[in-house]
N, C-alpha and C positions, 0 to 999 in steps of 0.2 A: 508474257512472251519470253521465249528462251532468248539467252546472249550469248556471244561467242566465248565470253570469261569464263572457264573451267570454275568450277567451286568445288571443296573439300570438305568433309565431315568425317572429322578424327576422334579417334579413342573409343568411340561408343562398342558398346556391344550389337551385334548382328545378329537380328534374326529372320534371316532374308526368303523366308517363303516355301522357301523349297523342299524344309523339313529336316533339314542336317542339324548337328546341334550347333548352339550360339556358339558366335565368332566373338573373341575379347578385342579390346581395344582394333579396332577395324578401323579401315580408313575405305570411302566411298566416295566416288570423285564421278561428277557430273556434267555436263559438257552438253548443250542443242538439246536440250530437255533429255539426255536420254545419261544413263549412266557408262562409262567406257572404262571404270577402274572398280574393280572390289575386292578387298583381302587383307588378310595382315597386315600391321602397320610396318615391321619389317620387310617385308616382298611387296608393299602396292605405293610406292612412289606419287607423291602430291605432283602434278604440274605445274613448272617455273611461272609464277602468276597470278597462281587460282588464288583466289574467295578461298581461305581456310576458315573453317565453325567448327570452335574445341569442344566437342562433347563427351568429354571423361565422366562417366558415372551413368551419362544417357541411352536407352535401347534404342536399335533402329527397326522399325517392321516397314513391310511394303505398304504404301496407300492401301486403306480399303476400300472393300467391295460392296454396294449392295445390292444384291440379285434381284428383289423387287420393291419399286418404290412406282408412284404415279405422279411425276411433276405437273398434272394440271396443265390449264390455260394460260395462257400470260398474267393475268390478271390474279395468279394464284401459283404462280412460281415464284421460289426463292432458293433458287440453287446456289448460292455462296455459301448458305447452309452447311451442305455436302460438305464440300470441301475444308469448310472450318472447323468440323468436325474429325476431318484427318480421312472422311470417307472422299478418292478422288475415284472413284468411277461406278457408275450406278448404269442399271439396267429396268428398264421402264417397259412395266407388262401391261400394258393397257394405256391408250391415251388416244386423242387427235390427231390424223397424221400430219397435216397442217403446223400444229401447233408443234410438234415434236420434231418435224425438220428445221422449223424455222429457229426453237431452242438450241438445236445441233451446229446449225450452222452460227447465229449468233456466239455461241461458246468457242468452237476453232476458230472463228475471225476476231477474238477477243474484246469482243463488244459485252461481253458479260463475262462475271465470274462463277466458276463452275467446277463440277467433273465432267470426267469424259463420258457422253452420255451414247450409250447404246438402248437399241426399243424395239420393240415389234409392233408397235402401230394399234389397231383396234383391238380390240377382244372379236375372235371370230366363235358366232353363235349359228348352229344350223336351227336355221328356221327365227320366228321374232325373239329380240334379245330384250331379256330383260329390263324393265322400266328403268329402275334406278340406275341403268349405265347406259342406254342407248344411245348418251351422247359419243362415247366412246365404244361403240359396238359395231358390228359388223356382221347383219344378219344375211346367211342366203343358203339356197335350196344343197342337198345333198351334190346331186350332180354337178353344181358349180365346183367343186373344194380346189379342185388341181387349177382354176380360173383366178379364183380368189389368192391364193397362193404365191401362183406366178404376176399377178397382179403387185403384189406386197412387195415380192424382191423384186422386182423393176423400180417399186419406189425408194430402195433401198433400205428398209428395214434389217436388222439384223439378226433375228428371231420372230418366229410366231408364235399366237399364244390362242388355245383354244380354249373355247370358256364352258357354260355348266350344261349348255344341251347340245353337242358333240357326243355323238353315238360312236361306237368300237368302230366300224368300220368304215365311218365316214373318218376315224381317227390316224387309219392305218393310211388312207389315202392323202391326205392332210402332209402324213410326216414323210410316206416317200416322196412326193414334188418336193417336199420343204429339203429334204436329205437333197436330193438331187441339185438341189437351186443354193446348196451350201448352208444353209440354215439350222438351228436348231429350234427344238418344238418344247415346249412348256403350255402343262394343262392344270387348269382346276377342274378337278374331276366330282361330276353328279353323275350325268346319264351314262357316264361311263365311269368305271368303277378303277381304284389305282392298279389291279393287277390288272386287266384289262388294256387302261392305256400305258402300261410300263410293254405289254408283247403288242400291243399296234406302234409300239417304233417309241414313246416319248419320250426324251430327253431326260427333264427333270418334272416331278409332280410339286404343283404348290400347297401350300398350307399343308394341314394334316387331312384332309378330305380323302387321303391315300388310305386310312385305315376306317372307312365309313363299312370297306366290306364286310366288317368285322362284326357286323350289327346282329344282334340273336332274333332269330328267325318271327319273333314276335313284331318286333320293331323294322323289320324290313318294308319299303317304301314299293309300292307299286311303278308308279315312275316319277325316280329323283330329281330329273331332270325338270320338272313342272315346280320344284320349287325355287327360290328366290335362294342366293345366298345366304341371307342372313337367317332364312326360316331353316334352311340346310343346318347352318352350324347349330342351332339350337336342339337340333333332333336329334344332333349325334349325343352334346353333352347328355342327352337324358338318360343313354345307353351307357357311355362310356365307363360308369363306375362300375359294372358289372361285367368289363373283357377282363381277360387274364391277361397280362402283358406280357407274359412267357407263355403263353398258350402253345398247342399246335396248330392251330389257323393262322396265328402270329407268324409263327416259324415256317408255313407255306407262303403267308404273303410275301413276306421277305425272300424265300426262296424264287418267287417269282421277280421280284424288281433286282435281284442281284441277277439273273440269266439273263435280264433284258438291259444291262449294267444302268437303268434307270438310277436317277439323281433324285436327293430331298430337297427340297425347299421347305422346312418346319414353319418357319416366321411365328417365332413362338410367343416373341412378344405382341402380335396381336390374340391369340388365345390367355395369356397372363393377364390383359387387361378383364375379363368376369372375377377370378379368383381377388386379385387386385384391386377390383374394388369392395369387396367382401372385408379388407383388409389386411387379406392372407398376404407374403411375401411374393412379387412378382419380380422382383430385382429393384437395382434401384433407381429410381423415380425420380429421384431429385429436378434431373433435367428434362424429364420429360411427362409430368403429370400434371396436364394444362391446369391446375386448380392453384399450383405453386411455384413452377418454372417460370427464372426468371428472364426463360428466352421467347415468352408468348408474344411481346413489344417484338420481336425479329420478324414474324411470320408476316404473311399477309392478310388482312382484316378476315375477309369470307376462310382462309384456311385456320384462323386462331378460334374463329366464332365454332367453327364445325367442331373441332377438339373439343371444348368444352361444353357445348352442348350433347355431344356424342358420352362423354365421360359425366356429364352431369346425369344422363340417361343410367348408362349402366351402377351410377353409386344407388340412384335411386331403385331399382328394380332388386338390386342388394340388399336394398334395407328393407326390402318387403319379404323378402325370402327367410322360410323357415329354418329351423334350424337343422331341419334333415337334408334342404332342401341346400342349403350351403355343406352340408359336412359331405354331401354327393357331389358337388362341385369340387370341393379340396380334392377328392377322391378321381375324379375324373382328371381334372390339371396333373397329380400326381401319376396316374397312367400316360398322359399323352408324352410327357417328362419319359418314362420310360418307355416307352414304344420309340420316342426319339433314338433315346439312348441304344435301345437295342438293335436299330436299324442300323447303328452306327459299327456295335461290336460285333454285329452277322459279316460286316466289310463295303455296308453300302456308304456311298459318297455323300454328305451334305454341303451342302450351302448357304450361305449367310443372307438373310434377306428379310426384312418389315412389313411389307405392304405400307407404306407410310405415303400421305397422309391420314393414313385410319386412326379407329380411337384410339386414342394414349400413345401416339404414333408420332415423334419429333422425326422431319428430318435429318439423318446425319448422325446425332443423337441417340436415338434407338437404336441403331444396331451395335453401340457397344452394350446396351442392355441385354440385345439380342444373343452377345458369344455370352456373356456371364448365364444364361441360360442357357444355352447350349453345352457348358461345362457343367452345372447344373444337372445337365441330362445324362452326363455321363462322357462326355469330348472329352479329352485332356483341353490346358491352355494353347499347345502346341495346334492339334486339330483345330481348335476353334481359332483359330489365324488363320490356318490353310485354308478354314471356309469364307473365310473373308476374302481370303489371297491368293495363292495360287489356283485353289478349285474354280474359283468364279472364270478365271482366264482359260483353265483348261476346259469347261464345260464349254464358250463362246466361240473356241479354240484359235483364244490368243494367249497363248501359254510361252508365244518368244516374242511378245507386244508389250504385256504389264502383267500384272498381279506377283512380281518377282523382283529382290534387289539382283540385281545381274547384267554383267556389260552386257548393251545393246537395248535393255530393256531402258520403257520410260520411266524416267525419272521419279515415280511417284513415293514418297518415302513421310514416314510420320516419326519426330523423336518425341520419346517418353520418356520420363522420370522415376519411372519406378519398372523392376521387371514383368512384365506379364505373364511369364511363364510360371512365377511365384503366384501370384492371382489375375488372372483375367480381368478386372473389375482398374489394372494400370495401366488398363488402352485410353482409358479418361485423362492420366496424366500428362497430357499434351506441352511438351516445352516448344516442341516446331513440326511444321507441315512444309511440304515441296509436293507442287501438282508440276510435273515435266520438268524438274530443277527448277523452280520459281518461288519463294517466302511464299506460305499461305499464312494470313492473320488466322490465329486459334480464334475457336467460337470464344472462348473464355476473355479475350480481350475485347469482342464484339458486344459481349452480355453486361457489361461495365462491372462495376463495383458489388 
């Protein structure tokens, strides 16, 4: 909980979100969880009082972000997680509404430790939803959407999230109530294709399911929407080694989600987990490849079991694969990398996000995997902050809330050890965490010895 004692963090470098270049020796002064001082250490005067923390030689970036994550049941949450990881505010695309108020509200009354948790409640499916998630689903007829909709923001969610059989124009209906009702719309797109739901209004599209249009007319699916996710993403990899990733279908689709200022959500580190287990380089794994991380003891039983089992699956389906049948895989991973990339240098906006608990998927964790793959794709280090940081805030459109060092904003702040602008790969070097001006314990002191 925040205290009336101002606190200060001097000398550090700044690199506060906003995308200017780093600030030298800075001074950052924090006050009621929120920040009311930032700037040269010349011009920004400590408070007679404060909490002064000397960090000459330390970067400062804004807490991150992660755009998609699914904290589960209670029984299956471990949101200190997040935040020990230097991630303080997550956005939950799918879950229980139940469970997800009652987490919200536990976290602001400070009954647990956390980020600051925003959601949109089920996954909304027209028509039956999907086995594997109808815990977390929410099926109903076409003509319901604007019911179901206005339903959601009364319970106060703060985004919707439409799932794989959401048709074009049940889509466009979806996102005007949702627009109207203040909301923002995020889709995984089958029955409806990414450039499709980028001009029915979508916000941001998740995973890469955005370039599924891409598919040669051999391979094209009668209807998408009848398949499962997980049967989806395998049908894209089978095509993928054969798109151009500078094509000109490329260069239309993107021409369409830049007109409709549509957003990415790549979550690249669930697609790196196939190549990954093949052995190929998915980033680094250290902390988060349940076969070896020595933060599987943190999770909770039923979430550590599923990791590993999930990731025991995929090694083995690897070591059955031929040898053309992997070098089409490398070949497909090395496209999605650039289609990423390119969506980025056409001037579309990305943002930082895991789908975590999925496989190979740490809480918190993963998404510094996540930007190292995103620079990877072609971001500078700079971009891949801002998708962690300011993007996530502007997309929710709490851009004068958090995701920024800046007076007025919350206090959410991570210092590191090494610069990150030099490598992306020194958002791991955690010396200190602040969720609203408050010490977070680093995961590294959590994970013991």
């Amino acid at each position: 909980m925040a205290t009336d004692r101002p606190s200060a963090i001097t000398g550090a470098t700044l690199i506060d979100g906003l995308g200017g270049p780093p600030l030298a020796d800075a001074v950052i002064v924090m006050e009621g969880g929120r920040f009311t001082r930032v700037g040269p250490r010349a011009a920004t005067p400590v408070p007679e009082g404060a909490a002064v923390v000397a960090a000459d030689g330390a970067y400062a970036i804004p807490g991150l972000v992660d755009m998609h994550v699914h904290i589960g049941p209670p029984e299956q949450q471990h949101l200190s997680m997040f935040t020990a990881a230097g991630v303080t505010t997550v956005l939950d695309l799918g879950g229980r509404l139940p469970d997800l108020a009652a987490a919200r509200a536990a976290l602001e009354a400070g009954q647990v430790a956390g980020p600051r948790l925003h959601y949109a409640g089920p996954l909304l499916e027209e028509g039956t939803p999907f086995d594997g998630f109808a815990h977390m689903s929410r099926g109903f007829a076409a003509g319901e959407v604007e019911a179901v909709v206005d339903e959601l923001a009364d319970a106060g969610v703060d985004a919707i999230k439409l799932y794989i059989t959401v048709r074009p124009e049940t889509a466009r209906r979806a996102v005007a109530r949702a627009h109207a009702r203040g909301l923002r719309v995020f889709m995984h797109q089958q029955a409806t294709t990414g450039g499709a739901a980028a001009e029915a209004g979508v916000d941001c599209l998740e995973h890469l399911m955005v370039f599924a249009g891409l598919a040669p007319e051999e391979h094209r699916l009668p209807d998408p929407g009848a398949l499962t996710p997980f049967e989806f993403g395998g049908w894209m990899w089978r095509w993928l080694p054969d798109v151009d990733p500078e094509g000109e279908a490329v260069r239309r689709l993107y021409a369409r989600l830049l007109a409709a200022g549509t957003a990415l959500d790549p979550t690249l580190v669930l697609y790196a987990a196939r190549p990954a287990a093949m052995g190929e380089d998915g980033g680094d794994m250290a902390l988060d490849d349940p076969e070896c991380t020595p933060l599987l003891s943190l999770l909770p039983p039923p979430v550590a079991r599923t990791l590993q089992e999930r990731w025991a699956e995929r090694r083995q389906a690897a070591a059955g694969a031929s040898e053309r049948a992997q070098a089409r895989t490398r070949r497909a991973w090395e496209h999605l990398l650039a289609l990423t990339g390119g969506f980025h240098r056409a001037g579309g906006t990305i943002v930082a996000g895991t789908d975590c608990p999925n496989v190979a998927i740490v809480s918190g964790v993963s998404l510094h995997r996540e930007l190292e793959l995103l620079v990877r794709a072609g971001l500078t280090p700079m971009d891949a902050l801002r998708a962690a940081t300011r993007r996530p805030a502007e997309l929710l459109g709490s851009a004068g809330e958090w995701g920024s060092i800046a007076p007025g904003h919350a206090a959410d702040l991570v210092l590191l050890g090494a610069d990150p602008l030099a490598d992306i790969r020194h958002t791991r070097r955690i010396r200190a965490i602040y969720a609203a001006g408050q010490p977070v314990t680093p995961l590294a002191a959590l994970a013991g010895p």
